[in-house]
Backbone as CSV, one residue per row, in Angstrom:
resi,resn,N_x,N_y,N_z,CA_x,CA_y,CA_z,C_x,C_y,C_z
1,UNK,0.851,-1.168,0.000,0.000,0.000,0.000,0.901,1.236,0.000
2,UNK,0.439,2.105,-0.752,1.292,3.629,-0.804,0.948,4.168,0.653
3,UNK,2.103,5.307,0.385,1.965,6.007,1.900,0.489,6.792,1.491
4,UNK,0.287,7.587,0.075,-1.579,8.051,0.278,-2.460,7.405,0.824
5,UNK,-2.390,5.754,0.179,-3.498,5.178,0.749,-3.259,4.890,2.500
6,UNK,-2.109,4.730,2.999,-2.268,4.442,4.133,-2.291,5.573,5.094
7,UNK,-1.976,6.987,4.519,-2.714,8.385,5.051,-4.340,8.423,5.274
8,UNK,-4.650,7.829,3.801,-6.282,8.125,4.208,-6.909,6.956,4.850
9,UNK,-6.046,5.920,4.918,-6.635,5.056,5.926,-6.494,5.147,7.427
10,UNK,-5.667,5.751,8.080,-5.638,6.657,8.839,-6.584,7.766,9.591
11,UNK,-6.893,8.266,8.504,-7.431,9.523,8.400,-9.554,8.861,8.643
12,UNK,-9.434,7.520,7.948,-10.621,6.963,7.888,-10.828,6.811,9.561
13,UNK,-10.092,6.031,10.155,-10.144,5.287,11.079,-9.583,6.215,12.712
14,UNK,-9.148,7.438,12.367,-9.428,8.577,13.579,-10.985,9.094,13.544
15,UNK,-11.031,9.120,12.193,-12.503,9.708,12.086,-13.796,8.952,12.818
16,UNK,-13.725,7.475,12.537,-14.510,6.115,13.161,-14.679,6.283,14.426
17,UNK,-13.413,6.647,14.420,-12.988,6.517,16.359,-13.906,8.259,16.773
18,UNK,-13.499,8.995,16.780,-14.100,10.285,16.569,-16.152,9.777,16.605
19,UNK,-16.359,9.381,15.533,-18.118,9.551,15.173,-18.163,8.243,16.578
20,UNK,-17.425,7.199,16.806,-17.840,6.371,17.760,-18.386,6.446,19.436
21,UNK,-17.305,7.692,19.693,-17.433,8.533,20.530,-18.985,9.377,20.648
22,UNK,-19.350,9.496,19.502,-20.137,10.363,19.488,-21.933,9.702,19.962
23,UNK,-21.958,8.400,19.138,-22.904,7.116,19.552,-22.307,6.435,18.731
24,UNK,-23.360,5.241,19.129,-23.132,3.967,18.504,-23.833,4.042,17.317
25,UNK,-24.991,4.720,16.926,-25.993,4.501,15.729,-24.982,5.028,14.419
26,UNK,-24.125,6.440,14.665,-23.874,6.885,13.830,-22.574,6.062,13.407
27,UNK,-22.024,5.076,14.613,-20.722,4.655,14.049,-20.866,3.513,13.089
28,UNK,-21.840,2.599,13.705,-22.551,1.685,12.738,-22.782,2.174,11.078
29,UNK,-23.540,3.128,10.949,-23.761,3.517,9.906,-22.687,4.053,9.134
30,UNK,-21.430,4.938,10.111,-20.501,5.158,9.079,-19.281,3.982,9.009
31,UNK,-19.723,2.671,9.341,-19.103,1.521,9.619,-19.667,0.809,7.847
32,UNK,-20.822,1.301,7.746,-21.508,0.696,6.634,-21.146,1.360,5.378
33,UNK,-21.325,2.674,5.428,-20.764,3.418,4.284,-19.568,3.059,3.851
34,UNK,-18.130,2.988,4.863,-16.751,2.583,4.713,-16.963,1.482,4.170
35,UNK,-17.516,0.282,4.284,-17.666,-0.906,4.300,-18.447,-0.702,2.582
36,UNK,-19.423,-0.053,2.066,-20.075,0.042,0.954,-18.847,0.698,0.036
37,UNK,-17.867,1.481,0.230,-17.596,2.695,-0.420,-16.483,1.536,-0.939
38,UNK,-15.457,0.889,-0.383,-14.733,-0.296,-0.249,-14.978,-1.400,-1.305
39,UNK,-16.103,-1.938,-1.091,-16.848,-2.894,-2.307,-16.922,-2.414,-3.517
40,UNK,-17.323,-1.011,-3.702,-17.634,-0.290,-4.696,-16.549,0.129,-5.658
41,UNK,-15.078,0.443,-4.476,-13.809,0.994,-5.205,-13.471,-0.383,-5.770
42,UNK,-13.096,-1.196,-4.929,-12.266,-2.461,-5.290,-13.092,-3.346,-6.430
43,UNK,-14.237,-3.040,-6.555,-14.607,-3.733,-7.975,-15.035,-5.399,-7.490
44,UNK,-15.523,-5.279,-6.336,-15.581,-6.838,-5.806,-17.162,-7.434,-6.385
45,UNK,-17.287,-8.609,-6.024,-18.284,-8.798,-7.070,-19.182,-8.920,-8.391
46,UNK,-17.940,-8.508,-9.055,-17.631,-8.819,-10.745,-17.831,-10.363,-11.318
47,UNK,-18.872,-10.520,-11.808,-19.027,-11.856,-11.931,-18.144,-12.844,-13.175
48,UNK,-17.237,-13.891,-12.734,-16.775,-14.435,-13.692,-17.558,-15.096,-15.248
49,UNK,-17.012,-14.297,-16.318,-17.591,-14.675,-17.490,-17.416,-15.719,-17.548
50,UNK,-18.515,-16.863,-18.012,-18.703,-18.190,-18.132,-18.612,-18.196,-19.699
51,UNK,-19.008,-17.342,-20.266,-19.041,-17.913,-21.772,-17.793,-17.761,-22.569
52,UNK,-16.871,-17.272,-21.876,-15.456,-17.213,-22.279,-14.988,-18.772,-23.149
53,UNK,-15.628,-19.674,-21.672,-15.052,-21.495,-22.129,-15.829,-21.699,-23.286
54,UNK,-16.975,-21.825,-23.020,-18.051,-22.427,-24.473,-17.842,-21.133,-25.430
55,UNK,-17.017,-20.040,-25.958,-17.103,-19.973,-27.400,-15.836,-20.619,-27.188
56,UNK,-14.965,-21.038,-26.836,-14.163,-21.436,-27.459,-13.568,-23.049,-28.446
57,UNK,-15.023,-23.157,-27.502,-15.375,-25.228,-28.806,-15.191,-24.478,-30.021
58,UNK,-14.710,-25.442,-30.376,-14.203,-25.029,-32.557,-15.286,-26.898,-32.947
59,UNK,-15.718,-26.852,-34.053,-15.938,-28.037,-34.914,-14.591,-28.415,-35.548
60,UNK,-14.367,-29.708,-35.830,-13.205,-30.049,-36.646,-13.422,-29.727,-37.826
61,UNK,-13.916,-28.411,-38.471,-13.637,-27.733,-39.816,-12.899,-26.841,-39.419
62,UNK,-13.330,-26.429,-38.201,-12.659,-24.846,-37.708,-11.516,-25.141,-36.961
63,UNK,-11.451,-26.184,-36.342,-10.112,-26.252,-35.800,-8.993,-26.660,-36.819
64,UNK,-9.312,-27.253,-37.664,-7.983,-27.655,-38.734,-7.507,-26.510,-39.343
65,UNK,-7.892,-25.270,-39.518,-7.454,-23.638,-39.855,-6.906,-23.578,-38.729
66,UNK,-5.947,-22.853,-38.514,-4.637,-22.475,-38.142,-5.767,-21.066,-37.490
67,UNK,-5.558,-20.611,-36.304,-5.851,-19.035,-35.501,-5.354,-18.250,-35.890
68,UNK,-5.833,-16.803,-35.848,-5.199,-15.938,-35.893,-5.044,-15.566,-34.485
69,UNK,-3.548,-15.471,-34.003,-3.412,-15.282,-32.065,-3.233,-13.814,-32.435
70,UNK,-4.167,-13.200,-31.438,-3.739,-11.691,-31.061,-4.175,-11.482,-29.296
71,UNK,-3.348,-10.821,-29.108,-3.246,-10.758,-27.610,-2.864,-9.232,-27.611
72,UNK,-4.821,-8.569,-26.515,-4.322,-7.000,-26.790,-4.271,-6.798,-24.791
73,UNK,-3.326,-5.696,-24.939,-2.703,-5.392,-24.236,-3.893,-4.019,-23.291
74,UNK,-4.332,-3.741,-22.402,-5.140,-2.895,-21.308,-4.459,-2.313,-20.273
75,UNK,-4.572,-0.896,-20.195,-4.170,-0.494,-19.481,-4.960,0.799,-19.258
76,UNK,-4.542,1.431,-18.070,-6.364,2.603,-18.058,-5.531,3.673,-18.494
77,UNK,-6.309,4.446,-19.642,-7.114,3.962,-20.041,-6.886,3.995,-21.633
78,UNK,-6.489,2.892,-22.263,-6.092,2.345,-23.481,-5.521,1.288,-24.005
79,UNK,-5.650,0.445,-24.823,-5.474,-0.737,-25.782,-4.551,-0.373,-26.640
80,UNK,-2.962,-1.531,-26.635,-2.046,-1.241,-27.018,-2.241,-1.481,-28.582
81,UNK,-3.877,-2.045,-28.898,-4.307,-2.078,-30.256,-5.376,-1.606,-30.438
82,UNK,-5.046,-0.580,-31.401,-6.768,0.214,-32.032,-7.258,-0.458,-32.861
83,UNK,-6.578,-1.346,-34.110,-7.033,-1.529,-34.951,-6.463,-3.494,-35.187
84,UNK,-7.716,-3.684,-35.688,-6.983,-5.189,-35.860,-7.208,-5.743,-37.217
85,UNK,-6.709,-6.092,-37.911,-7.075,-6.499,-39.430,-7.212,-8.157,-39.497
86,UNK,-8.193,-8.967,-40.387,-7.979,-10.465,-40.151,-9.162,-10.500,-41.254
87,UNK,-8.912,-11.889,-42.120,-9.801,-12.135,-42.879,-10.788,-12.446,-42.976
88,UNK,-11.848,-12.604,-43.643,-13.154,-13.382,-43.570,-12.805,-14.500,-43.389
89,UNK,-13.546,-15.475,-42.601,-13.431,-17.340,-42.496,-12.509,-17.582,-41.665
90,UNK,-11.003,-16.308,-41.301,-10.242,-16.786,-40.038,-10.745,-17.403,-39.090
91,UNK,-10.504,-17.969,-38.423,-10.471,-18.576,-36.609,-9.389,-17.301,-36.405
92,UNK,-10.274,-16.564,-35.437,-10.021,-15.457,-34.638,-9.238,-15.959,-32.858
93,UNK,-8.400,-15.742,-32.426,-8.223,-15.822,-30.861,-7.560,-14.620,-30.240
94,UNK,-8.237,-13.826,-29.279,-8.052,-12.974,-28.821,-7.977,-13.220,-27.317
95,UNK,-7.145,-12.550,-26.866,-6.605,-12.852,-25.353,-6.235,-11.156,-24.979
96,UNK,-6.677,-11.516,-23.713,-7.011,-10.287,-22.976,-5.887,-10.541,-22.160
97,UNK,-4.587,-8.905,-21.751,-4.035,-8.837,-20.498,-4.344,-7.473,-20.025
98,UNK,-4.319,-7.267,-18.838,-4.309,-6.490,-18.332,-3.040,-5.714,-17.585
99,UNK,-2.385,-5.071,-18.077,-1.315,-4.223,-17.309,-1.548,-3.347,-16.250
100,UNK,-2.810,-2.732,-15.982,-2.778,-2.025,-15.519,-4.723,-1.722,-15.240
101,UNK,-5.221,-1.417,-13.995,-6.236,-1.557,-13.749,-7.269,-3.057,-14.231
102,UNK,-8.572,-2.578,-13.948,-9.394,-4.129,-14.127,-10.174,-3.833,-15.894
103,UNK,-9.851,-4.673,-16.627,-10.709,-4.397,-17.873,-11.058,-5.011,-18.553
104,UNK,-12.037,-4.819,-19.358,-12.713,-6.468,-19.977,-12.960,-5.985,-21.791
105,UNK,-13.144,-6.590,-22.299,-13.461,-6.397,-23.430,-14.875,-7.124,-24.485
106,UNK,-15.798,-5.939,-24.824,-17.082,-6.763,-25.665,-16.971,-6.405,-27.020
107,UNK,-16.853,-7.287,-28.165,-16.454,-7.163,-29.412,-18.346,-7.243,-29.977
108,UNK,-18.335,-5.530,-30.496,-20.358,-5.907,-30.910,-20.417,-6.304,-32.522
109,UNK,-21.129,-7.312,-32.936,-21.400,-7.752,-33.982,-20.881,-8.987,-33.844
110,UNK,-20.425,-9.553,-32.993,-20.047,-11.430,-32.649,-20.399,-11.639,-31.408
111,UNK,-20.510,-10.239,-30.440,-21.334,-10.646,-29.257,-20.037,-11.681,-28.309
112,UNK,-18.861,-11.026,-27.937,-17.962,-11.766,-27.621,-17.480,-10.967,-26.347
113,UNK,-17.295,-11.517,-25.042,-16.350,-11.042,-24.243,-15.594,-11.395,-23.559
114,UNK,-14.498,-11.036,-23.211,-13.186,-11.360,-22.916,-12.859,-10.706,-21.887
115,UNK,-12.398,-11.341,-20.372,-12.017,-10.777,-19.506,-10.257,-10.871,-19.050
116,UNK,-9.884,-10.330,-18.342,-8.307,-10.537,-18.503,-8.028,-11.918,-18.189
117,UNK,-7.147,-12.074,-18.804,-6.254,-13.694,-19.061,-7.696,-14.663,-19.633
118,UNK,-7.877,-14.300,-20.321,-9.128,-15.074,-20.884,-9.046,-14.860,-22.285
119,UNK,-9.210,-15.673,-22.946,-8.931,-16.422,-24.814,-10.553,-16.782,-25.321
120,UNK,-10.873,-15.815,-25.858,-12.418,-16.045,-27.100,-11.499,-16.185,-28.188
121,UNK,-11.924,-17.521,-28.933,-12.049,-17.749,-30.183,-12.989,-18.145,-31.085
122,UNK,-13.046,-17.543,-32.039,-14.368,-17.476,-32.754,-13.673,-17.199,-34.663
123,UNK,-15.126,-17.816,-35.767,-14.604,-17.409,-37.013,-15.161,-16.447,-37.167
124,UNK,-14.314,-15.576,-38.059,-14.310,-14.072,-38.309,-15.359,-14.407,-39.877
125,UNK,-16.744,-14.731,-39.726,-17.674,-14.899,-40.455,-18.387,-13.851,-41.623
126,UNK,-18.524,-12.511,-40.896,-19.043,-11.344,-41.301,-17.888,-10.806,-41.452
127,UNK,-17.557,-10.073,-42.632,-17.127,-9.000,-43.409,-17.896,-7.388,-42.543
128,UNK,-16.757,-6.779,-42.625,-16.811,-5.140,-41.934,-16.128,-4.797,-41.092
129,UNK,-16.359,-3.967,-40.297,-15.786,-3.201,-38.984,-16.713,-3.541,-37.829
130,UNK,-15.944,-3.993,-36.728,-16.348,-4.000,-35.698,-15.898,-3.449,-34.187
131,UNK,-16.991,-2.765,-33.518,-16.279,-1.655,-32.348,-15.905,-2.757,-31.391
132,UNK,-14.537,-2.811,-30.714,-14.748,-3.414,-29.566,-14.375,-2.540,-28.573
133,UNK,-14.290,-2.582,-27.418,-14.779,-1.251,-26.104,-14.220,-2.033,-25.025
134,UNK,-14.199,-0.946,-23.905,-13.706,-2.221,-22.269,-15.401,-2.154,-21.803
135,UNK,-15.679,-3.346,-21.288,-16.778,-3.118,-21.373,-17.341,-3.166,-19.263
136,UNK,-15.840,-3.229,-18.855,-15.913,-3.120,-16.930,-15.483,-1.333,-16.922
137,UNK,-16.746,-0.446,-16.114,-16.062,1.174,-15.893,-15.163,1.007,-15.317
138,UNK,-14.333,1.848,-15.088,-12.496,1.633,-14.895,-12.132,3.397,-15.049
139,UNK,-13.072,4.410,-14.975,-12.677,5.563,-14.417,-13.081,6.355,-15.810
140,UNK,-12.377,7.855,-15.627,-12.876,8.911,-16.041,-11.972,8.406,-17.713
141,UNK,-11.391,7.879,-17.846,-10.920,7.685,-19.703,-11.657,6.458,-20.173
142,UNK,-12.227,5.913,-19.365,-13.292,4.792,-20.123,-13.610,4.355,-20.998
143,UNK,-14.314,5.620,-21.642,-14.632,6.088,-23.146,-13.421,6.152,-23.832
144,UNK,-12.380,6.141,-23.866,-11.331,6.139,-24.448,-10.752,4.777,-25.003
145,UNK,-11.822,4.018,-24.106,-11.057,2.476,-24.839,-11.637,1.790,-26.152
146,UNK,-11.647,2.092,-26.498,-12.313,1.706,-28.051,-11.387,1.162,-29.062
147,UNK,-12.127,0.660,-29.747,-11.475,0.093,-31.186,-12.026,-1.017,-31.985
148,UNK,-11.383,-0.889,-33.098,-11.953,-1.921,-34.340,-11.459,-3.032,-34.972
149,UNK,-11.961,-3.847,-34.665,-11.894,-5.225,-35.380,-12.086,-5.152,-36.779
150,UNK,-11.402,-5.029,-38.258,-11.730,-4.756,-39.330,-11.800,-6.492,-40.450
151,UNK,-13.053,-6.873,-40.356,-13.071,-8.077,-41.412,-12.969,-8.326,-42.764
152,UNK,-11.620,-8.135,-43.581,-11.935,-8.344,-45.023,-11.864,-9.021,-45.712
């Protein structure tokens, strides 16, 4: 823990002591807020994507094509890839890391998401552009994570 965070943890816990003094109703309650505000920062309760495993069954047409491996890189707030190029009919595999904060990724028009250290593979079926986004909030550049999957 940095010395900030362990200033304002500090700073939390004179205060506790302080409202405790004062009654019990109000310490409870600001026992609950700390306790809510906590859950809320740390991102707890993020439910593990299940459909990560099942797209990744291939049929033995699709598995005998060779993947295209791309592995994009997250960090808050930006993707060390904007743009991704890959053909029609590829077997697509995309793998999520995270460097830096919590971030996930939803690719729209295949309906695909990918959470860190997690591998969707899928065939690149449809021809076009497709947005993919972080799709966990992760702060004020959020909106900044964007980009395109381009199918030709």
């Amino acid at each position: 823990m940095n010395n900030q965070a362990t200033t304002r943890m500090q700073l939390v816990f004179k205060w506790m002591a302080w409202i405790c003094g004062k009654s019990m109703k109000k310490w409870l309650l600001s026992l609950g807020l700390v306790f809510t505000a906590v859950i809320i920062v740390t991102g707890c309760g993020v439910k593990e994507d299940t459909t990560a495993a099942s797209s990744s069954i291939q049929t033995d047409a699709e598995a005998s094509r060779e993947a295209t491996v791309i592995t994009i890189e997250a960090k808050n707030f930006a993707f060390n890839q904007k743009e991704i190029k890959v053909k029609k009919g590829d077997n697509v595999s995309i793998t999520l890391k995270n460097s830096q904060g919590n971030h996930a990724i939803h690719i729209d028009g295949y309906n695909k998401d990918i959470r860190n250290n997690k591998t969707v593979t899928f065939v690149a079926d449809q021809a076009g552009q497709f947005k993919f986004f972080c799709s966990i909030m992760c702060g004020s550049g959020h909106a900044d994570m964007v980009g395109t999957i381009i199918v030709e």
